[in-house]
C-alpha positions in Angstrom: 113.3 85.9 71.7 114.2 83.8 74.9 117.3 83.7 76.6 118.1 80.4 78.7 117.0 80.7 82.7 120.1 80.9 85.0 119.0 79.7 88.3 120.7 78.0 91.7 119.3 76.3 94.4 120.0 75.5 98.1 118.9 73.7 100.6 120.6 75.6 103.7 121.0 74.4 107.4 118.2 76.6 109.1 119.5 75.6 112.4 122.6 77.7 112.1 120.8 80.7 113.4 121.8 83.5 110.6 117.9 84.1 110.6 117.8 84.3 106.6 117.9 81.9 104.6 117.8 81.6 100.2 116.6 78.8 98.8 117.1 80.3 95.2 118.0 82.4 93.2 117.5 83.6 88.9 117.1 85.5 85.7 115.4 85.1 82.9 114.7 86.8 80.0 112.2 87.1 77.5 108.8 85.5 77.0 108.4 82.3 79.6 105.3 80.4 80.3 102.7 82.0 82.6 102.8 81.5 86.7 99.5 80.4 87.5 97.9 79.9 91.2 101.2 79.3 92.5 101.7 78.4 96.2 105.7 78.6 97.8 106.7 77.2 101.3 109.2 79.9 100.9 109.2 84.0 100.0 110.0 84.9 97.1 111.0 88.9 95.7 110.6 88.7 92.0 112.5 92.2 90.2 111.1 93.0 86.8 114.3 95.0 85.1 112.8 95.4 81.8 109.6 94.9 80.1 106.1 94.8 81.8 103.3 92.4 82.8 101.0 92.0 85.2 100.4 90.0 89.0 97.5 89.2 90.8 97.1 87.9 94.0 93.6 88.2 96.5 91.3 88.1 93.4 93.1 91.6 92.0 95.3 92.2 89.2 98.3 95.0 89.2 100.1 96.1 86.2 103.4 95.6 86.7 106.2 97.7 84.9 110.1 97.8 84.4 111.6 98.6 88.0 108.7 96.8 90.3 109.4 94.2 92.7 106.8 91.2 93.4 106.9 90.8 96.9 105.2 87.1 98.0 104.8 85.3 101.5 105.4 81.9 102.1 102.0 80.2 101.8 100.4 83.2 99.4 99.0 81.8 96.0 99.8 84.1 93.1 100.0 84.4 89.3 101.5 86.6 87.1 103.2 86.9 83.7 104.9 89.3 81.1 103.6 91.3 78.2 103.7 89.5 74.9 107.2 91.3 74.4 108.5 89.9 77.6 110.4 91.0 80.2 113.5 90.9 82.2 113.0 89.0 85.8 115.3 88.4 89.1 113.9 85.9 91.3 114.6 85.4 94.8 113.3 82.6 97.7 114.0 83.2 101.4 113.0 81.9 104.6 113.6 82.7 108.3 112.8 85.0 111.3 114.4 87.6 109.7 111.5 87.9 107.6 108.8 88.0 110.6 111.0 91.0 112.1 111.0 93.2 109.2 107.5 92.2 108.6 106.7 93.0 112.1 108.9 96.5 111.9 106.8 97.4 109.0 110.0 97.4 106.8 108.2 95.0 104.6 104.5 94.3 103.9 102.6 91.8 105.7 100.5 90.8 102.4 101.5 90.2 98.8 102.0 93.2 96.6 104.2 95.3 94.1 106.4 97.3 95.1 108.9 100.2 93.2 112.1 99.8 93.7 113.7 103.5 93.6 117.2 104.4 92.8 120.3 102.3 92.7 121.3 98.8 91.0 118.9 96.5 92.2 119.0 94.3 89.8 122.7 94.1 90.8 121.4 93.4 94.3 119.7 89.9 93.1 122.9 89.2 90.6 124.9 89.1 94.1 122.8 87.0 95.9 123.3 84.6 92.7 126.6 85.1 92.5 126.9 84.1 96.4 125.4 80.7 95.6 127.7 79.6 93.0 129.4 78.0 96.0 127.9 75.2 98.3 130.2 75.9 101.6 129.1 77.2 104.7 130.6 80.6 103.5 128.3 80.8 100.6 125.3 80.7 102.6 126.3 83.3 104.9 127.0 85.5 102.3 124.2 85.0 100.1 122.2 85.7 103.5 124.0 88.7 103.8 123.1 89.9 100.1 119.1 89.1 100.8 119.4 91.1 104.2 120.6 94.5 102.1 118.2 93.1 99.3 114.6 93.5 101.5 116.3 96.5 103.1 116.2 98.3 99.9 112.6 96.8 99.0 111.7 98.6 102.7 113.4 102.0 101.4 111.3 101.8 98.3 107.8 101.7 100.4 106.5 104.8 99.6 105.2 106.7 101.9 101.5 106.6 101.6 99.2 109.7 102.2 97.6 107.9 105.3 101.4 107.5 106.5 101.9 111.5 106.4 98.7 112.0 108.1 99.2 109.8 111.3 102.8 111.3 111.6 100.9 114.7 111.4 98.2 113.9 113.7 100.7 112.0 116.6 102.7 115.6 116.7 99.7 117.7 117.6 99.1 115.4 120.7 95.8 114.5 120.0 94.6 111.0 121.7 93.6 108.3 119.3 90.4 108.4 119.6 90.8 111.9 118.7 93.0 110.8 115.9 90.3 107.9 114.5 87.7 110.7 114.4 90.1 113.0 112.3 91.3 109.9 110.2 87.2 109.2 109.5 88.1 105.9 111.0 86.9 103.6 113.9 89.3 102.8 116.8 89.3 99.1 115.4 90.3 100.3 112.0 92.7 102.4 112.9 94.5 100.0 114.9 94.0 97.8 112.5 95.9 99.9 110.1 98.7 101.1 112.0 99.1 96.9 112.9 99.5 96.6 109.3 102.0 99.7 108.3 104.1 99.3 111.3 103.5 96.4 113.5 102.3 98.7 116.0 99.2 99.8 118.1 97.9 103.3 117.8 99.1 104.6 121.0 102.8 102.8 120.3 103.2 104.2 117.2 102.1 107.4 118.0 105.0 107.4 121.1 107.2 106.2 118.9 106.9 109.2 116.1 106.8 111.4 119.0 110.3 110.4 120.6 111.9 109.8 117.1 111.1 113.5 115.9 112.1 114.9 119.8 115.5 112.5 118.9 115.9 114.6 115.8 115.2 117.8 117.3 117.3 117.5 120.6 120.6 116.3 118.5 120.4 119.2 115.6 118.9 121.9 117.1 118.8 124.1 120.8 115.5 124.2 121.1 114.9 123.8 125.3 113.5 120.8 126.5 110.2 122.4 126.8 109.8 123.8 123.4 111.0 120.1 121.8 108.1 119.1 124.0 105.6 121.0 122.3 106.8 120.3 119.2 106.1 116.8 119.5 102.6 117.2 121.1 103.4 117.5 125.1 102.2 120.6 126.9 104.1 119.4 129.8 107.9 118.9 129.7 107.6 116.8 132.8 105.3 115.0 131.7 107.2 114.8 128.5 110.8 114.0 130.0 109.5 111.0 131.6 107.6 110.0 128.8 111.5 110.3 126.9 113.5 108.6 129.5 111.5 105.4 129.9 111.5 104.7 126.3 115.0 105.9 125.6 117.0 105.3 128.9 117.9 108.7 129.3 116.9 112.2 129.9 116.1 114.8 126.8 119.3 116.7 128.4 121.3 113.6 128.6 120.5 112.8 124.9 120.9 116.0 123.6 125.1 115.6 125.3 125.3 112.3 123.8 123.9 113.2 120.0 124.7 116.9 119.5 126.3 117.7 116.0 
């Protein structure tokens, strides 16, 4: 069984500066011809609500099952197709800085890949961004930006977080340096860095400053720990040494965030 495609397309004003733009947006159900070696200028997140199949991108092949997500970079050639039962499929294209941010945030992958989306109506999510393109005004693109925004934001809650993710978190609280941390990991210094580059964005010694002050955040607002002991939580012997470590990257001291955010 087939059920006829519904799909609108746009070709937006990028200069506007919204930062997010869609080019398109779909569903379609049931059996469809294959995508084969497929190259976008745009992004596209492609929602499989029911049925299965499989994707392949970089030579490999994922299976791909009823509540994954497709997401593919401008540029990135790509196949995939459904089981011989078919499937249920929201498509999505997008385009603008936006994108580069969220990549660069580590909110969403750098590479091609599947992704589960957990918990909620996403497929209600696409049927928005749709819905927001049924008109061609200026209103309909900020909208239908606006939809894609909370969109990737729920792809970026449905990263899972992968064991190597638990362990760096683990290791940047015990205060070890990185090379301490790349020997512990079984890694090289340029691995490493070129893993952290890839889940967050971020060097090594950034992202390990930036677990640390976002756990002492969490710690100074819901608990009365001193300053000292929130410093050796997060892998400073010194509090000094720690405080200024806090209020260059912050703007404030421990003490002055702890007023600010106390619950």
């Amino acid at each position: 069984m087939h059920t006829a495609p519904s799909a609108r397309y746009r070709t937006p004003d990028t200069s506007t500066g919204l930062g997010l733009y869609v080019f398109g947006a779909g569903r379609r159900a049931g059996v469809s011809s294959p995508v084969r070696q497929r190259v976008l200028p745009e992004s596209a997140v492609v929602l499989i609500a029911e049925g299965r199949g499989e994707f392949r991108v970089g030579g490999e092949t994922s299976a791909v099952e009823a509540g994954d997500a497709l997401w593919v970079p401008a540029g990135v050639e790509h196949s995939y197709r459904s089981a011989a039962t078919g499937w249920t499929e929201h498509w999505v294209l997008l385009a603008g800085t936006a994108l580069e941010h969220l990549v660069a945030e580590g909110l969403l992958p750098r590479g091609a890949g599947v992704l589960h989306v957990r918990g909620g109506d996403a497929a209600g999510l696409f049927a928005a961004v749709l819905d927001a393109l049924e008109d061609t005004g200026t209103a309909s693109v900020a909208r239908s930006s606006a939809h894609a925004l909370l969109l990737l934001l729920r792809l970026s809650d449905s990263r899972e977080r992968s064991r190597f993710d638990r362990r760096i978190e683990r290791i940047a609280l015990s205060g070890v340096g990185v090379e301490d941390a790349a020997r512990e990991l079984g890694l090289s210094l340029r691995a490493l860095r070129a893993r952290t580059e890839e889940r967050a964005g971020a060097s090594p010694i950034e992202l390990f400053l930036r677990i640390r002050v976002d756990e002492a955040k969490a710690l100074l607002s819901e608990g009365d720990l001193p300053v000292s002991a929130v410093a050796r939580a997060v892998g400073y012997e010194d509090p000094g040494y720690f405080t200024r470590v806090f209020r260059a990257r912050v703007g404030v001291t421990p003490s002055g965030f702890r007023r600010r955010h106390r619950r």
